[in-house]
N, C-alpha and C positions, 0 to 999 in steps of 0.2 A: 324137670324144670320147665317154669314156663319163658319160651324165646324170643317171645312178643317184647317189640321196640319200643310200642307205645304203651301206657297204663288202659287197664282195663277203665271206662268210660263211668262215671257217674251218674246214677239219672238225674233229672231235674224235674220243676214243675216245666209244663210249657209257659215257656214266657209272655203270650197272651193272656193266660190267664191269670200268672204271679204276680203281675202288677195290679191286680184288681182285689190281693186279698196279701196279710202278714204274715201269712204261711210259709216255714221254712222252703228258699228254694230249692236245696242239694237234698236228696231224698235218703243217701247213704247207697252204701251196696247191700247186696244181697251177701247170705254167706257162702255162695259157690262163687260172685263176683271175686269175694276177700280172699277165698281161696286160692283163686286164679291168679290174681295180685301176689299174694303170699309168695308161689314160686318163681313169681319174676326175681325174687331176692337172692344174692348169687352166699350172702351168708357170710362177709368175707370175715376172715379172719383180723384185719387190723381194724376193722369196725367204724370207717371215716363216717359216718353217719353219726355216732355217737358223740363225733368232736364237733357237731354241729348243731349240739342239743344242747341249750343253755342248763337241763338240767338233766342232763346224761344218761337216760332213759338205755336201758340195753335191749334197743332199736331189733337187730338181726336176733336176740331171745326170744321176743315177743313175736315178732314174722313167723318163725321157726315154730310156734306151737299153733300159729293160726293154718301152718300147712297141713299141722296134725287135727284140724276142727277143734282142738285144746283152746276154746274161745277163753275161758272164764281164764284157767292157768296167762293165757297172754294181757290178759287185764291184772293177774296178781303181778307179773312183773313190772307191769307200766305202772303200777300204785307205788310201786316200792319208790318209784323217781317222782312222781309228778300225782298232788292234788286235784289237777283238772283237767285230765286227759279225755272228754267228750267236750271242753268247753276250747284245747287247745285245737283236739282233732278237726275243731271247724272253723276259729279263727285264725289259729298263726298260720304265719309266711313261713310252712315247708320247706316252700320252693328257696328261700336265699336262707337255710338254716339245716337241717336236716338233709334235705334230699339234694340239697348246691352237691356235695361230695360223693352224691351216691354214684357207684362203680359201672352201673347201666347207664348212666346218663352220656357215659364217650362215649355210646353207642344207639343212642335214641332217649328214650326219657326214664327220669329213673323211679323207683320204685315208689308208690301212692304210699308214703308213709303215714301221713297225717288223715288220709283216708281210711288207713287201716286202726290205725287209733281209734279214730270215731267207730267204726264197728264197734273193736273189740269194748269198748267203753260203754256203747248202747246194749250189746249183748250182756252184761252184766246188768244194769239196772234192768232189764227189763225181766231176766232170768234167775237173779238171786235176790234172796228175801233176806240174806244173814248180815247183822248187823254189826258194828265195827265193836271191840272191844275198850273197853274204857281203863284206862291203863290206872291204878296204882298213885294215887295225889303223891305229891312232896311238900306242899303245903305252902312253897314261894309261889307268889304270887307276879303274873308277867302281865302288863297293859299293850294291847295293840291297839293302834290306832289305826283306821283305815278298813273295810273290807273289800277292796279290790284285790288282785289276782296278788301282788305281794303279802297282803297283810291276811288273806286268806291262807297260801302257802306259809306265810311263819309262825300263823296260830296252831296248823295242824301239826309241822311238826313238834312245836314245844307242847299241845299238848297229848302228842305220845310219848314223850317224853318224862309227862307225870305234873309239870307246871300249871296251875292254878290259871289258865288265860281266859284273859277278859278282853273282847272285841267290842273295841266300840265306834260305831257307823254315825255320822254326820244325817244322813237321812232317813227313810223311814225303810227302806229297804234293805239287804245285803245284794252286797256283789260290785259294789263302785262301778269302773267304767262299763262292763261287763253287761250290767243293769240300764244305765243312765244312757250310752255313747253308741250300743250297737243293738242294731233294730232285729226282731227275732225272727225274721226271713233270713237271718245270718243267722245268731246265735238265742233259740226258741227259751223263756225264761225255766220252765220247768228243768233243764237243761240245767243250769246255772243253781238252782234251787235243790235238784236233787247232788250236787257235789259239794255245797253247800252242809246237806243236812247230817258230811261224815263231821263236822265240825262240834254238832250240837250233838253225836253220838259217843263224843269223846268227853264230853264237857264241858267244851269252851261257854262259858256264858256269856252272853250276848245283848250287849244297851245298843239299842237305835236313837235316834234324834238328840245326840248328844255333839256337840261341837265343841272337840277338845281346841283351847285357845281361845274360846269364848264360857259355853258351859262351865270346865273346868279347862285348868290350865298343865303342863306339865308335870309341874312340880306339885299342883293339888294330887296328884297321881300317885308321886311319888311320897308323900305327908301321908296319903291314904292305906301304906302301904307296898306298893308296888314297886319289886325290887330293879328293873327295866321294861324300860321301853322302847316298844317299834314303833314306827310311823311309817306307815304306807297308803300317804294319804293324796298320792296321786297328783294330777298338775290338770286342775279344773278351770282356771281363770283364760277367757278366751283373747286372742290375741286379734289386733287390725289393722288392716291396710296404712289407715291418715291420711286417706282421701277425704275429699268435699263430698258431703252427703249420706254419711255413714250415718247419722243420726235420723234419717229419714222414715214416716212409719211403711211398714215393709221389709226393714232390713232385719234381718236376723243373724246371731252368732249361731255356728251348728250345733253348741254346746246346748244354748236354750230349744232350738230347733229338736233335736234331737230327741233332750230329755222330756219334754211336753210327750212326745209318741211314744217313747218309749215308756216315763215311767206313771205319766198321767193317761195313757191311751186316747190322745186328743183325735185320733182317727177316727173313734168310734162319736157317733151320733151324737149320745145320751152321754158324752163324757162334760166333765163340770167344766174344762175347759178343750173348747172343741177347737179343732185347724183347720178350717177349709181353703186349701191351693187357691189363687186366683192361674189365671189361662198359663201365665208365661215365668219361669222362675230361673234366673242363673244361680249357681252354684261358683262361687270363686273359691277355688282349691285344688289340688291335685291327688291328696291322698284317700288313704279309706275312710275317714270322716267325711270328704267330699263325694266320695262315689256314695256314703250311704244316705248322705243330705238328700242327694239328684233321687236317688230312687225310690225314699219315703216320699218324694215331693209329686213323683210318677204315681205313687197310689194313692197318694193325698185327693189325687184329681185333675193335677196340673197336665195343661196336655201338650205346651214344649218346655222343654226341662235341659238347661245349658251347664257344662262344665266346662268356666275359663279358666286356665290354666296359662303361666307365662313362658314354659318352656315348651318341646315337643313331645309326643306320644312317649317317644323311646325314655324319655326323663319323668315320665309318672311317677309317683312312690307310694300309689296304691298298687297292691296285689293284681297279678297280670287276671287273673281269676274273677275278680271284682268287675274290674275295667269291662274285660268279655260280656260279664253277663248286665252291665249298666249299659254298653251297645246294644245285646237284644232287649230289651226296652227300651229302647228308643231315644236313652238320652243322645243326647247333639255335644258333640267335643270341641269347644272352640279353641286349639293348640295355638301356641305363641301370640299368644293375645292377652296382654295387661289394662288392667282398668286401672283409668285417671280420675273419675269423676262416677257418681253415682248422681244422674239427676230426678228431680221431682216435680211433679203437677203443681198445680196451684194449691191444691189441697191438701201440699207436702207430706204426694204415699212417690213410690218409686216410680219411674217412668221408665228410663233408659240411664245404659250405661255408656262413657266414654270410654275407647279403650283406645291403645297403641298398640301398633305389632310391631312383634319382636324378632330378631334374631340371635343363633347362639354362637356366643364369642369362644375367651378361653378359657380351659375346666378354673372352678373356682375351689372355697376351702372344705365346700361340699361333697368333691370329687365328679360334679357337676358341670356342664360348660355354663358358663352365664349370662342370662338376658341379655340381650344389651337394644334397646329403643331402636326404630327405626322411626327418622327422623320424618316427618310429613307425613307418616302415616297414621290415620283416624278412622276409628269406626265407631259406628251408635249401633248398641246392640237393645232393642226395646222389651223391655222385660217388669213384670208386675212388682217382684219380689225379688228379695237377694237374701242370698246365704252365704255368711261368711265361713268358710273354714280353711283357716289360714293356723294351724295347730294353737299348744295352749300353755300356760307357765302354770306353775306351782301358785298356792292360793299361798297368801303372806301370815296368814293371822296365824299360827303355830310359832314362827320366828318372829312373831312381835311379841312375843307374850312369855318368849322365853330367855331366859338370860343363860350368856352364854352357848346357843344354839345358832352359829353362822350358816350365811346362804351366800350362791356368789352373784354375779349382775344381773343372773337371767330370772334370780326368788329360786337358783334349787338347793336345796341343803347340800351344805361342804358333808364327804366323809375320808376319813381319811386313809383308809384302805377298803381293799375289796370285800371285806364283811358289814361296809355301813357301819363302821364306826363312826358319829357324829361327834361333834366338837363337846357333847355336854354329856359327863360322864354318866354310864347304861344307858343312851339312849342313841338307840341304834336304827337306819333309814335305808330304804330301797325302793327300787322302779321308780315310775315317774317323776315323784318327787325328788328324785335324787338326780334322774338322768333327763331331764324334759321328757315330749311324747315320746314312747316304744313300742315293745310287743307286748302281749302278753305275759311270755312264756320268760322275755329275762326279766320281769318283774318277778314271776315268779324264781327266779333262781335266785334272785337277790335275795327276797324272804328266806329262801331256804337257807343262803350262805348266814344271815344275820341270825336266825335260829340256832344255826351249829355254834355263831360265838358268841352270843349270849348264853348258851349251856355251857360254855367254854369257861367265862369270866365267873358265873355264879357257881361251877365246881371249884374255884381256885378264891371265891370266899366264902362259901360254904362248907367243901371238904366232904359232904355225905351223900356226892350225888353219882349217880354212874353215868 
């Protein structure tokens, strides 16, 4: 066993040079790293790690065969739980999910699980050629809506299942947020594309540029055939402050910020539409959408780069991970500092921002302590541009368009128990949409739960299904 306190170190790019290119910055372990990792795992028998997996992965199996160099065997066990185990191994929060209850941690840190993931996940694509098998039609026919990490997860498992699923995607790509929200210095697209392509090996067939609730409608879905429906269509509409000057040119929501880099590669030169940083950019936000704003905006060109944020370090709710490596690049953290006022030049682009500093009062419904203004004080912080990312609500046109399919005051779909049952009979919702912003990974679990009860409800009127 190994009785190292701390996890074996990941390498990175140097951070000098990761700001100058999109190149994934975590580089992965090596497989004697994984290895070494592996035995820090004490293997425990009541398995608290796996109560911290939204979607119950058997965590100490999987460690257990990477002690043995059994790479591929520890990737068969993480497929049996989890759709996207290279895409979760490098986005989700580990750290407050899985590894919060690992049994090494009362004693130094606990075991790199979501590191090991990524191995075991990368070691498979890049080592096996064998492709999934295509299970056996049943000839009902299932519509999912959405391909982000829910609607991804409930396609694959309905169709091993034998379900007839039809995925269909609002833009030109697969993968929702996945795609659209995170820049591939985090998560690399081929990445997202080859977990993707177990979809199209099973059969799920697949419309892009289709906007259900516009395109068609629910119920066209259902007239067409389609005996339920999922919707996992994620919570895209960007949210804002209701300051003065939000309308100014210069300001950006992270949502459009984002997607531009991400899915139109506005980085590149020769792209159709290009972004070039002007000198000075804030960033308002505090979570992983704001750290990946600052740090696209770092290799856009921008050469100071600000995240204000209105509480203290300690109340970040981006990934402590993130945060770290948005310090080594150089962004600048301006904690307890609330913006009043976004002002503009004559030529109404951004100039400066007004801001108030803050202190923190008592915890609020957040479990947060809360802002609270200090009175007389002002600061102008002068800056080119602004990025808003201040999270995002569910898009409306689905629940306008359908009758009987309620949402409550924030636009997210009402359901009425934990398998996404929604208010409109077979048509069943999870992740974003259902919860506002989250992880990854309980979006994916939500897909998974609404999978199991929609097989559930269509055995119990169908009668021939196993």
């Amino acid at each position: 066993m190994n009785r190292s306190l701390i996890q074996e170190v990941m390498p990175l790019q140097d951070c000098n040079q990761r700001i100058k290119n999109f190149d994934e910055v975590a580089l992965g372990y090596t497989a004697d790293q994984a290895i070494m990792e592996a035995h820090r795992c004490l293997e425990c028998k009541t398995k608290p790690c796996v109560s911290g997996c939204p979607v119950a992965i058997d965590i100490p199996a999987f460690i257990h065969e990477i002690k043995a160099s059994r790479f591929e065997e520890a990737y068969q066990i993480i497929e049996k739980s989890s759709l996207l185990p290279a895409v979760c191994g490098r986005v989700c929060p580990q750290e407050t999910q899985c590894e919060a209850p690992c049994v090494r941690k009362i004693k130094g840190e606990s075991v790199a699980i979501g590191r090991l993931e990524r191995f075991v996940s990368d070691y498979h694509f890049k080592n096996s050629n064998k492709p999934l098998e295509k299970p056996i039609t049943n000839g009902i026919k299932i519509a999912v809506v959405g391909s982000g990490p829910a609607g991804l997860s409930c396609a694959y498992d309905l169709a091993k299942l034998g379900y007839q699923v039809t995925l269909f995607e609002a833009l030109h790509m697969l993968g929702g947020v996945l795609v659209y929200g995170i820049p591939e210095f985090r998560l690399p697209r081929f990445v997202v594309n080859q977990e993707i392509d177990k979809l199209v090996q099973l059969g799920v067939d697949i419309k892009k540029n289709i906007v259900i609730g516009k395109t068609l409608t629910i119920d066209d879905l259902f007239n067409d055939g389609y005996q339920s429906v999922f919707l996992g269509t994620g919570a895209g509409l960007p949210k804002f402050l209701g300051i003065p000057g939000e309308m100014l040119n210069g300001v950006y929501t992270a949502n459009e910020f984002l997607t531009r880099i991400n899915l139109m590669k506005a980085y590149k030169k020769d792209a159709q539409t290009p972004m070039m940083m002007p000198n000075t950019v804030a960033v308002i936000g505090g979570g992983n959408v704001a750290m990946d704003a600052a740090r696209c905006a770092k290799r856009l060109g921008a050469q100071t780069v600000y995240v204000i944020y209105r509480r203290s370090k300690a109340e970040l709710p981006a990934r402590h991970e993130e945060v770290i490596h948005a310090e080594e690049e150089g962004i600048i953290f301006k904690m307890l500092t609330n913006p009043k006022e976004i002002i503009g030049n004559d030529a109404h682009f951004v100039a400066s921002i007004r801001c108030s500093h803050m202190t923190l009062g008592e915890v609020d419904h957040t479990g947060r302590r809360k802002p609270v203004e200090i009175k007389g004080t002002e600061e102008m912080i002068l800056t080119d541009a602004v990025i808003l990312a201040l999270g995002t609500t569910p898009n409306p046109l689905i629940k306008m368009t359908t009758k009987g399919l309620e949402s409550d005051r924030y636009g997210c779909i009402i359901t009425k128990d934990s398998f996404g049952m929604t208010t409109k009979d077979m048509v069943y919702a999870g992740g974003d949409v259902v919860t506002g912003s989250a992880t990854v990974i309980s979006a994916m679990g939500a897909g998974r739960l609404s999978a199991q009860a929609i097989h559930e409800r269509l055995k119990q009127k169908n009668g021939n299904l196993t």
